[in-house]
C-alpha positions in Angstrom: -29.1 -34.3 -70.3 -26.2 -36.7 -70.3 -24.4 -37.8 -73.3 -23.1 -41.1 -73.1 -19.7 -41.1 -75.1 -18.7 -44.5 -77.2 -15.5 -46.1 -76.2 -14.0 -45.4 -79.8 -14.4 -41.8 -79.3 -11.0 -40.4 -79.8 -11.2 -38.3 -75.6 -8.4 -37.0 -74.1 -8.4 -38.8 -70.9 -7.9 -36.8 -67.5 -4.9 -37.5 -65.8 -4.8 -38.5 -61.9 -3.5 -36.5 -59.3 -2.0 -32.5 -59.2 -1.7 -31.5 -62.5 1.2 -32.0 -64.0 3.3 -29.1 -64.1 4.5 -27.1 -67.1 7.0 -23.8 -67.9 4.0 -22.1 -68.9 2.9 -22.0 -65.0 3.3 -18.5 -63.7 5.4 -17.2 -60.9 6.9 -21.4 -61.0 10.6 -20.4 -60.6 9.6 -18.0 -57.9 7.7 -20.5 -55.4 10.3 -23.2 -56.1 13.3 -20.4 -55.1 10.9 -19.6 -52.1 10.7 -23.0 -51.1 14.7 -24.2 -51.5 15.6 -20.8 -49.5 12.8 -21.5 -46.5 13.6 -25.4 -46.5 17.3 -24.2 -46.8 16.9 -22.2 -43.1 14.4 -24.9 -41.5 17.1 -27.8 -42.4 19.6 -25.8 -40.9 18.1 -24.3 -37.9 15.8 -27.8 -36.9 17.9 -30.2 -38.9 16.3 -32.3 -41.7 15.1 -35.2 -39.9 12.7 -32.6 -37.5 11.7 -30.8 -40.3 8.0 -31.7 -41.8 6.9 -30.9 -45.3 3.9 -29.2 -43.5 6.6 -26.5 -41.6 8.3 -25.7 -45.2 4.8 -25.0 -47.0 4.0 -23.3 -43.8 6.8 -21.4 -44.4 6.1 -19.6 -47.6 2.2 -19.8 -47.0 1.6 -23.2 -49.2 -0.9 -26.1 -48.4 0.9 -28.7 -46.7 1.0 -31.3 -49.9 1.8 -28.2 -52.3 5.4 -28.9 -51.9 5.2 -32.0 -53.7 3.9 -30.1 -57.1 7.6 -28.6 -57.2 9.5 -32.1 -55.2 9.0 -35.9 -55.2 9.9 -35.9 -51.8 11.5 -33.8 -48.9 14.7 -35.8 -49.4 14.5 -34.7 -53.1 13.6 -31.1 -51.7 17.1 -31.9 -49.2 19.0 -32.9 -52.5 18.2 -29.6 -54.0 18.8 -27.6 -51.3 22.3 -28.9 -51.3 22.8 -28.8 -55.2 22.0 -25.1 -55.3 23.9 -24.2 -53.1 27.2 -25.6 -54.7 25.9 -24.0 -57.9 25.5 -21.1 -56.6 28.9 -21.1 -54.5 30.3 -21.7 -57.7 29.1 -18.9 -59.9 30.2 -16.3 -56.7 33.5 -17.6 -57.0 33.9 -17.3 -60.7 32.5 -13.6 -60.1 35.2 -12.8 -57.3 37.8 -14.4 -59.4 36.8 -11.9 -62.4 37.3 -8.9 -60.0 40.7 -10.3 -59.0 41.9 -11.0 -62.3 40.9 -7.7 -63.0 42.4 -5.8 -59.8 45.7 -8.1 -60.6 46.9 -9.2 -57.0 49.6 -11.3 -56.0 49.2 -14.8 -54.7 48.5 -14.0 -51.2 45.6 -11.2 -52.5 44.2 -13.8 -54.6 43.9 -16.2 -51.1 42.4 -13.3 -49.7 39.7 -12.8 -51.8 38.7 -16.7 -51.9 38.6 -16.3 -48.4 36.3 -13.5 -48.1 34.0 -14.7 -50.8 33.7 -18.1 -48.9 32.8 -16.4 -45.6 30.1 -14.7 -47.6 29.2 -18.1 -48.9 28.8 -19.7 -45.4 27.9 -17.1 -43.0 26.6 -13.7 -45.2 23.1 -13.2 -46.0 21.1 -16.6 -47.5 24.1 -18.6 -46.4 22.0 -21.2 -45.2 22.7 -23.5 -48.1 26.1 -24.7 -47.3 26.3 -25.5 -43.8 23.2 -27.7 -44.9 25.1 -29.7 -47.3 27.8 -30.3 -44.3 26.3 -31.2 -42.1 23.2 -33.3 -43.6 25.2 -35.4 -46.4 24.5 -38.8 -44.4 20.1 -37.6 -45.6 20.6 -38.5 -49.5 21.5 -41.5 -50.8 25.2 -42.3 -52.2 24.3 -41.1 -55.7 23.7 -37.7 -55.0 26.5 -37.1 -52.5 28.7 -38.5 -55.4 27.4 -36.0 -57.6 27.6 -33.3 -55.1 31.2 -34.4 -54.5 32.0 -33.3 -58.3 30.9 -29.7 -57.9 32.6 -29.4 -54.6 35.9 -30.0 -56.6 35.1 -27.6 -59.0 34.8 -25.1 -56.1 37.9 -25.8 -54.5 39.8 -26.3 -58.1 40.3 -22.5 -58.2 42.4 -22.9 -54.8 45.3 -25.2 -55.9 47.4 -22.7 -58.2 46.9 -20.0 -55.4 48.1 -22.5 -52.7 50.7 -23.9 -54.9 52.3 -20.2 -55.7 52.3 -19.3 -51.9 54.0 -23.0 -51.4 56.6 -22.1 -53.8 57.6 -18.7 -52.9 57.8 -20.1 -49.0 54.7 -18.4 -47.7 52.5 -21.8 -47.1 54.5 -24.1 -45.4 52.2 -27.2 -45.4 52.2 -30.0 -48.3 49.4 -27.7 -50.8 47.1 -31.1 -50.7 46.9 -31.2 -46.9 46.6 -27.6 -46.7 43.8 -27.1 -48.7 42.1 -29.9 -46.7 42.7 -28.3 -43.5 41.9 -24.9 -45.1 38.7 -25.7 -45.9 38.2 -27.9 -42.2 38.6 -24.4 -40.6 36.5 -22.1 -43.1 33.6 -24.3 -42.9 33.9 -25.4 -38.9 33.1 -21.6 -38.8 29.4 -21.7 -39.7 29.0 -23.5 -36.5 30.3 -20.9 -34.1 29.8 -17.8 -35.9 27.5 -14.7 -34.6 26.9 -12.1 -37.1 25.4 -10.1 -33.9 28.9 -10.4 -32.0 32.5 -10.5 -32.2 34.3 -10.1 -36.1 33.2 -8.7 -39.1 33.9 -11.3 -41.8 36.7 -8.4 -42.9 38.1 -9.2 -39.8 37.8 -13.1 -39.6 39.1 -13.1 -43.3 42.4 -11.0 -41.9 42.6 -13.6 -38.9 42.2 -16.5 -40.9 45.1 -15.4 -43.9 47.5 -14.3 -40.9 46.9 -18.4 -40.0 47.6 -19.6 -43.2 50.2 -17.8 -44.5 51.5 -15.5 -41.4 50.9 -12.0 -42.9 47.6 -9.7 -43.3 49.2 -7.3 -45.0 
């Protein structure tokens, strides 16, 4: 038998759509991590334009609208993508910093281990977050890219008092400003040509690239 329910009756009405999602959902952070790190590779390997929203649920076995519980939109899902990555970049730095602080190395060691922690960033395992960012800034709108732009400067901040010792004590020969920009050119170019499966181990490419900078290995 139906019960026809007055209009005054205080009913908690139903909302539209997915359900709205809450912190109480389980295995949420999980599926979301799952989906940045599989839209991370697809962006990267198909770029962001030939990448669907169907191919990253596909990905991590979702329904091809599922997605959308965790993002407004794949360029939302792009934003992301990008933002975690800088975060994450960031944290690893400040964790290879401690280690240095704590192994005490000169200027030149310091370089070293910035180096090697940014090769890890941009070609070790899960590294497809960066290149990403590089190379699809023109995808999100001029907000986000300004936004991204501040944590990028907080990564590289770490870099000027370890440029500016070597320029000082004669090692770096280029203006500290223009070296750090060309720096970072080269370290980053490298995501494009780079073959885990041939050629240097990023030991090796991090001894290459300091005897660039600042002539010495050692």
């Amino acid at each position: 038998m139906e019960i026809a329910v007055p209009p005054s009756a205080d009913v908690a009405k139903r909302p539209r759509g997915r359900p709205r999602k809450t912190a109480e959902d389980p295995g949420d952070g999980n599926r979301r991590g799952e989906l940045l790190r599989s839209a991370a590779r697809l962006f990267r390997r198909k770029g962001f334009d030939a990448t669907s929203t169907r191919d990253i649920a596909a990905a991590v076995g979702m329904q091809s609208g599922s997605p959308f519980y965790h993002f407004k939109s794949k360029g939302a899902l792009l934003y992301a993508v990008m933002e975690e990555g800088m975060r994450s970049a960031i944290d690893r730095q400040q964790m290879a910093l401690l280690r240095a602080e704590l192994a005490a190395p000169d200027a030149a060691g310091r370089l070293r281990i910035l180096i090697r922690n940014h090769f890890d960033v941009l070609l070790g395992p899960d590294s497809d977050f960066i290149p990403v960012m590089l190379y699809e800034a023109r995808s999100i709108t001029p907000r986000q890219r300004a936004t991204l732009a501040q944590l990028q400067s907080e990564y590289e901040a770490p870099w000027v008092p370890v440029l500016e010792a070597l320029h000082r004590g004669g090692r770096l020969k280029a203006e500290v400003k223009l070296a750090r920009l060309l720096i970072f050119g080269a370290l980053n170019w490298s995501a494009q040509w780079y073959d885990r499966r041939k050629g240097a181990s990023l030991d090796e490419l991090t001894n290459e690239a300091i005897r660039l900078f600042i002539g010495d290995a050692t």
